[in-house]
N, C-alpha and C positions, 0 to 999 in steps of 0.2 A: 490309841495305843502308840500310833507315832511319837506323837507328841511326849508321852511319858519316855520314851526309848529316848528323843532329841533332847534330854533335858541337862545339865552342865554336869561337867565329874562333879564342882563338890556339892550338886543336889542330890538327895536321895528320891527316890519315885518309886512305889509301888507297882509291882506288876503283877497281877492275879493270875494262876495257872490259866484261868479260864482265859484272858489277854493274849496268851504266849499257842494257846489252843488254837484261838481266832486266826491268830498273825498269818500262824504255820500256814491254816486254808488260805487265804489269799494267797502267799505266795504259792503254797502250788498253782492255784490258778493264773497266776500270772506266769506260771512258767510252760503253762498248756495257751500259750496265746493259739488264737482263732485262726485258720487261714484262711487268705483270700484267693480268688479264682479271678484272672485276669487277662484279656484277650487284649495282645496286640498286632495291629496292623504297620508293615515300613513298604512306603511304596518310594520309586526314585531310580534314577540311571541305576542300570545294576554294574557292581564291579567286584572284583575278588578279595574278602575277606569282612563283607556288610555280615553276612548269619554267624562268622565263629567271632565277631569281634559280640553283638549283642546276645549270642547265647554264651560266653565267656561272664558275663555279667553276669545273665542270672546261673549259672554254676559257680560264680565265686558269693553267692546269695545261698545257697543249697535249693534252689526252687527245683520242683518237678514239671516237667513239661507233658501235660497232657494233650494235644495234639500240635501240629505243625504242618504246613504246606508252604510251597513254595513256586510260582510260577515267573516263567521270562519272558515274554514279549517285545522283540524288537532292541532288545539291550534296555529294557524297561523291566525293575524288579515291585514283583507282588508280593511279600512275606507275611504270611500269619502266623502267630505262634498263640497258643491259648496254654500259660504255666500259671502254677498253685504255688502260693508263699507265706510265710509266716507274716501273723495283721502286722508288726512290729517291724519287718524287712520290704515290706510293701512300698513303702515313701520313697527310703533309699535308691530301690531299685530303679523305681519309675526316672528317680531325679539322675539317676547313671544312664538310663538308657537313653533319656531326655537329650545330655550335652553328647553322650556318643553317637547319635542318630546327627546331631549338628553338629557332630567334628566329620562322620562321613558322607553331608551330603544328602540325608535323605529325609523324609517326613514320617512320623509317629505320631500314632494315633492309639489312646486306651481307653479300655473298655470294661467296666467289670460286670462278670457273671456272678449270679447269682445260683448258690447253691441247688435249687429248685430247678432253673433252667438246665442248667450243668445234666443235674437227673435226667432231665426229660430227654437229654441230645444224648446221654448215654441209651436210655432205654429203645433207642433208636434202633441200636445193634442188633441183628438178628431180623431187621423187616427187610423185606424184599428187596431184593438190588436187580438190576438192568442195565444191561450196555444195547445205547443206541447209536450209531455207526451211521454217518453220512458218507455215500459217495455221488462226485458228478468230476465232470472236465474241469469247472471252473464252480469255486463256491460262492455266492451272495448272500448278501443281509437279508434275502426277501427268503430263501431256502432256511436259515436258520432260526428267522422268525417265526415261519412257519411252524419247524419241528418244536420249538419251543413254546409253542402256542396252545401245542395239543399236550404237551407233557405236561404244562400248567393245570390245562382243563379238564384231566385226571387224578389229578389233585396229589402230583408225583412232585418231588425235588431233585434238580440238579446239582450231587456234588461235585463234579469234578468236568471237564472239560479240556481234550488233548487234541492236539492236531496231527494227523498220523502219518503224511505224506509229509516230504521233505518242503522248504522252501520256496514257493511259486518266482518265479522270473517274470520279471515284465516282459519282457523280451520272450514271447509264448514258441518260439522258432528255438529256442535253446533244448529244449524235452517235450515228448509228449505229454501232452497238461492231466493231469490228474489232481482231485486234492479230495480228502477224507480229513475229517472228524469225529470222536468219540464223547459219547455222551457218557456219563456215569449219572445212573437213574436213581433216587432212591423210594421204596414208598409202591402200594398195591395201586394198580390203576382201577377206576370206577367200574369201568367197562373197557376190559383189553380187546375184546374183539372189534368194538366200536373205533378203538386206537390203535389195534391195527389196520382197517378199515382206510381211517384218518392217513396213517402214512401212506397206505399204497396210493392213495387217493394225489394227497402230493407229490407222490414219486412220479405219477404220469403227468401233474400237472406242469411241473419245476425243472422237471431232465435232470431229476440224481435219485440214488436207490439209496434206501432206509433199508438196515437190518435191524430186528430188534430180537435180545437173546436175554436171558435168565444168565446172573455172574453168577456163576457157579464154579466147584474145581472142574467139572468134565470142558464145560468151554476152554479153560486154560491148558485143557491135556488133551487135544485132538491128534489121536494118531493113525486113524484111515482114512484116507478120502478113494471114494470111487469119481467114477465119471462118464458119464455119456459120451460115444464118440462124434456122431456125425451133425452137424451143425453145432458143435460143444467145443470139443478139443479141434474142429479139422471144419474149415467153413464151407463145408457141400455135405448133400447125403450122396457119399459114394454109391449109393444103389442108384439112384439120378444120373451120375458119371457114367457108368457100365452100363446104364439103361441107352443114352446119349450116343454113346458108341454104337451101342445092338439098332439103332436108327428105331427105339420106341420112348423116347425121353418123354413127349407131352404124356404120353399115356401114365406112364411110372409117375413121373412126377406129380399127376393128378389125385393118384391112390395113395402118394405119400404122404401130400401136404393134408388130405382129408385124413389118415390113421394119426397127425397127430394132433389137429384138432378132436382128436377123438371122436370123430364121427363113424367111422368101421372102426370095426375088431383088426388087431396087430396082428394074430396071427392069420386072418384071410388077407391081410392087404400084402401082407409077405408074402404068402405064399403066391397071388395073384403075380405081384410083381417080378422074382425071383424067375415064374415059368416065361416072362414075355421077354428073359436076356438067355432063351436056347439059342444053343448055335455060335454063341460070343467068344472068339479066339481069347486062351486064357492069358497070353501075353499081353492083351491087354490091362490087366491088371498091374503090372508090373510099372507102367507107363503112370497109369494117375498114381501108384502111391509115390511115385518118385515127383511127382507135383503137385500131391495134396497142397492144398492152401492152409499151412495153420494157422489158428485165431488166435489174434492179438493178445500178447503178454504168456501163450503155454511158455515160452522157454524161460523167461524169468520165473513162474509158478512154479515150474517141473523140479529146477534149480536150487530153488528155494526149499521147498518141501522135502526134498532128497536129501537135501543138507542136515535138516532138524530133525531127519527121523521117523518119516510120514510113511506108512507101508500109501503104496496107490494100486487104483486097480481099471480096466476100463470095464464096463459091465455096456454092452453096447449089442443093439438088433443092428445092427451094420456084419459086416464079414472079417472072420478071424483075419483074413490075409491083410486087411490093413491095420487091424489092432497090434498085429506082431508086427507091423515096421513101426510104429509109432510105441510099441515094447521096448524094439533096441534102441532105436532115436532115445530116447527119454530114461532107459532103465526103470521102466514100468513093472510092476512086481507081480500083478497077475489079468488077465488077456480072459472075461469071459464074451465071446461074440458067438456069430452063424457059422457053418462050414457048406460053402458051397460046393454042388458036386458038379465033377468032371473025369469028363472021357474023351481019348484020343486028341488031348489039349483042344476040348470046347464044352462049355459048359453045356450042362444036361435040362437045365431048367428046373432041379431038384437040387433040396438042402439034404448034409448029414444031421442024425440027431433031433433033438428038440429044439425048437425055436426060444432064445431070451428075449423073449415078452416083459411086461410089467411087472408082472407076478415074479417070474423068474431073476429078473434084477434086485428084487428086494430079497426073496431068499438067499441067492448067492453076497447079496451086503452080510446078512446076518450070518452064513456061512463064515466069510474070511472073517470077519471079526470073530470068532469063536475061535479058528485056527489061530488069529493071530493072538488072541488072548486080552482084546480089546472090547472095553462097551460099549453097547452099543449108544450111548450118549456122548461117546467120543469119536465118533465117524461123521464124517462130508460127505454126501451125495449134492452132486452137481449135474444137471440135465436140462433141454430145453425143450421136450416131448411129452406128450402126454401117458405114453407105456413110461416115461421116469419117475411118474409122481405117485407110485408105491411106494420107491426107493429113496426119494426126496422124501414124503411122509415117517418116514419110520429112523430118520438118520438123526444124528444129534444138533446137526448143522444141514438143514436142505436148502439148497440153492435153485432158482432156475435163472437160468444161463440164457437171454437174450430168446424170452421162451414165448409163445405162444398165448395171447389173451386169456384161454381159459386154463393153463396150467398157470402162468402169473399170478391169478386172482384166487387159486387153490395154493399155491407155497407161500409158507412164511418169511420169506426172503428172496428177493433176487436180486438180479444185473443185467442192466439194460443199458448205461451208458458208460461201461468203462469194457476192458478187455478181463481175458479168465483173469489174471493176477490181483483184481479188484478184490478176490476171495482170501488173498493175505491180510487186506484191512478188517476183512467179515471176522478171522481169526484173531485179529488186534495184533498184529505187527508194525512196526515205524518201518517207517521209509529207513530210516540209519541203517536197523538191524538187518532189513532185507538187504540193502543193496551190498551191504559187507558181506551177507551171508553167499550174494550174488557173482561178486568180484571177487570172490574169495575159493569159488567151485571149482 
């Protein structure tokens, strides 16, 4: 049909309705050209204006960009971008981005997908996601091997990968050392308990704490955290203190450190102990809350948390009279503890009230969340006792807080080698946003 259409004005050529029929189909098909799906990689010193000078290109193409990432390391640029283009604008592109990658400097790499694969990485969407969270003082290659060894062998994929504390210093004398990283998980594990199993296994082996959490909206919208008080937010059990004074510390202290290995019942150890501080001038009390020792990193967490939004609460078998100094210190929003009694300024030996016990902590979580109008998959319980691990059990986010063998090896998260504020990386915060939310209170 070409041919007859190519032939000189003064030839005459025949052309059959059924020729002019034909032609038409082709050209439309040639005007439905095919696209292509095409993944590239620019890796190279990073500087400002490498992504809008080669995404300028493909918009002056009309390409669509179906995904895109971008990571910096060290003034060292990682770019991927995977866009769809007409088969016809294909060549062009490549051959544009080709000399602009070599007028800025950097190295290009393509790759084309194929229809099929394309499917299968969308049909991806919607399978399980996981953020797993390293924390230690200091990270190593042997720590991240590790956690990536088991993520492999549940047969999971890592997309993403972020560092969530600021910049390490060689010079370790500059800040206290911290460092966290986030995993972004995808994909069901074979055996989760087996891999959760695996992490605690190397968290006691490595000296750093693995949290591992379901990415979901309530992880991103945590707005209660409670918290245990004594060995938690304040590093003594005040009942040990005022025992210490009363001149019965060994004994107290005996009955403590057994109720939270969980060997007696909370409420006989309490009550045992509570009767062996009669007689104890109540001005003593006044004396240790004004020298509590607090645990490393509350004032940056309290800080922080206030700033964003966070109702907090303490839920604590300790004594109201130090949960309310550590109220006003902190602007703590609700104080449930003990009420010790007393007469004639000395204690009696005898509590007001009910005792908050284990039981009683988890109820009172699920109480303020109801008042505060919060679910209960958006609430923190942090504790390092064995009466916390109702309230750990039942929270969206349970922590144990530099806890006890057997409540560690019951909670699905803890912290062991950082301070409380370790609990901002478990929430996925950067170091940036904290410390501005920090400097900024």
């Amino acid at each position: 049909i070409e041919n007859k259409l190519r032939l000189g004005k003064n030839k005459a050529s025949f052309v059959s309705p059924l020729d002019l029929h034909y032609l038409c189909l082709q050209n439309s098909k040639d005007m439905q050209q095919k696209d292509e799906i095409i993944l590239i990689n620019i890796n190279g010193t990073d500087k400002p204006g490498v992504t809008s000078a080669l995404t300028e290109i493909l918009a002056k193409n009309n390409a669509s960009i179906l995904d895109i990432g971008q990571a910096d390391i060290h003034s060292n640029l990682s770019l991927g971008i995977l866009f769809q283009c007409a088969e016809n604008k294909s060549g062009d592109i490549l051959k544009e981005l080709l000399f602009k990658s070599y007028e800025l400097g950097v190295n290009i790499r393509f790759n084309p997908i194929s229809e099929e694969d394309y499917g299968k990485w969308v049909s991806m969407q919607g399978k399980n996601r996981y953020i797993i969270t390293i924390l230690a003082r200091k990270l190593t290659a042997r720590q991240i091997s590790g956690v990536t060894q088991v993520i492999a062998g549940q047969g999971m994929n890592i997309d993403d990968i972020k560092r969530l504390t600021g910049r390490i210093p060689l010079n370790e004398n500059e800040r206290t050392p911290k460092a966290s990283v986030e995993f972004s998980v995808r994909g069901t594990p074979n055996d989760k308990e087996k891999m959760k199993a695996s992490f605690m296994q190397l968290s006691a082996d490595m000296e750093m704490d693995i949290s591992f959490q379901e990415d979901d909206m309530f992880r991103r919208m945590r707005r209660l955290i409670c918290f245990d008080m004594d060995s938690t937010l304040i590093e003594t059990e005040v009942i040990d203190e005022l025992a210490m004074r009363a001149g019965v510390g060994d004994q107290v202290k005996a009955i403590t450190e057994s109720a939270m290995r969980g060997e007696i019942d909370f409420t006989e150890s309490f009550t045992r102990r509570v009767g062996l501080l009669k007689g104890l001038d109540v001005s003593v009390m006044k004396d240790i809350a004004d020298h509590l020792p607090i645990t490393e990193g509350v004032d940056r967490l309290m800080q922080v948390l206030k700033k964003v939004g966070f109702k907090i609460a303490i839920l604590s078998g300790g004594f109201t009279y130090f949960g309310n100094f550590l109220k006003q210190k902190y602007g703590i929003d609700y104080v449930y503890a003990n009420e010790l009694e007393v007469a004639d300024g000395k204690l009696t030996g005898h509590y007001l009230g009910d005792i908050v016990d284990g039981k009683r902590k988890a109820e009172l979580l699920r109480l303020i969340a109801q008042v505060e109008n919060v679910d209960i998959r958006q609430t923190v319980a942090v504790g390092d006792g064995y009466n916390d691990l109702p309230m750990i059990s039942i929270a969206g986010l349970g922590i144990a807080f530099h806890a006890k063998p057997k409540v560690k090896a019951t909670a699905d998260q803890s912290i062991s080698t950082l301070g409380l504020d370790g609990i901002l990386y478990f929430l996925g915060y950067k170091d940036s946003y904290i410390d501005k939310a920090y400097t900024n209170y």
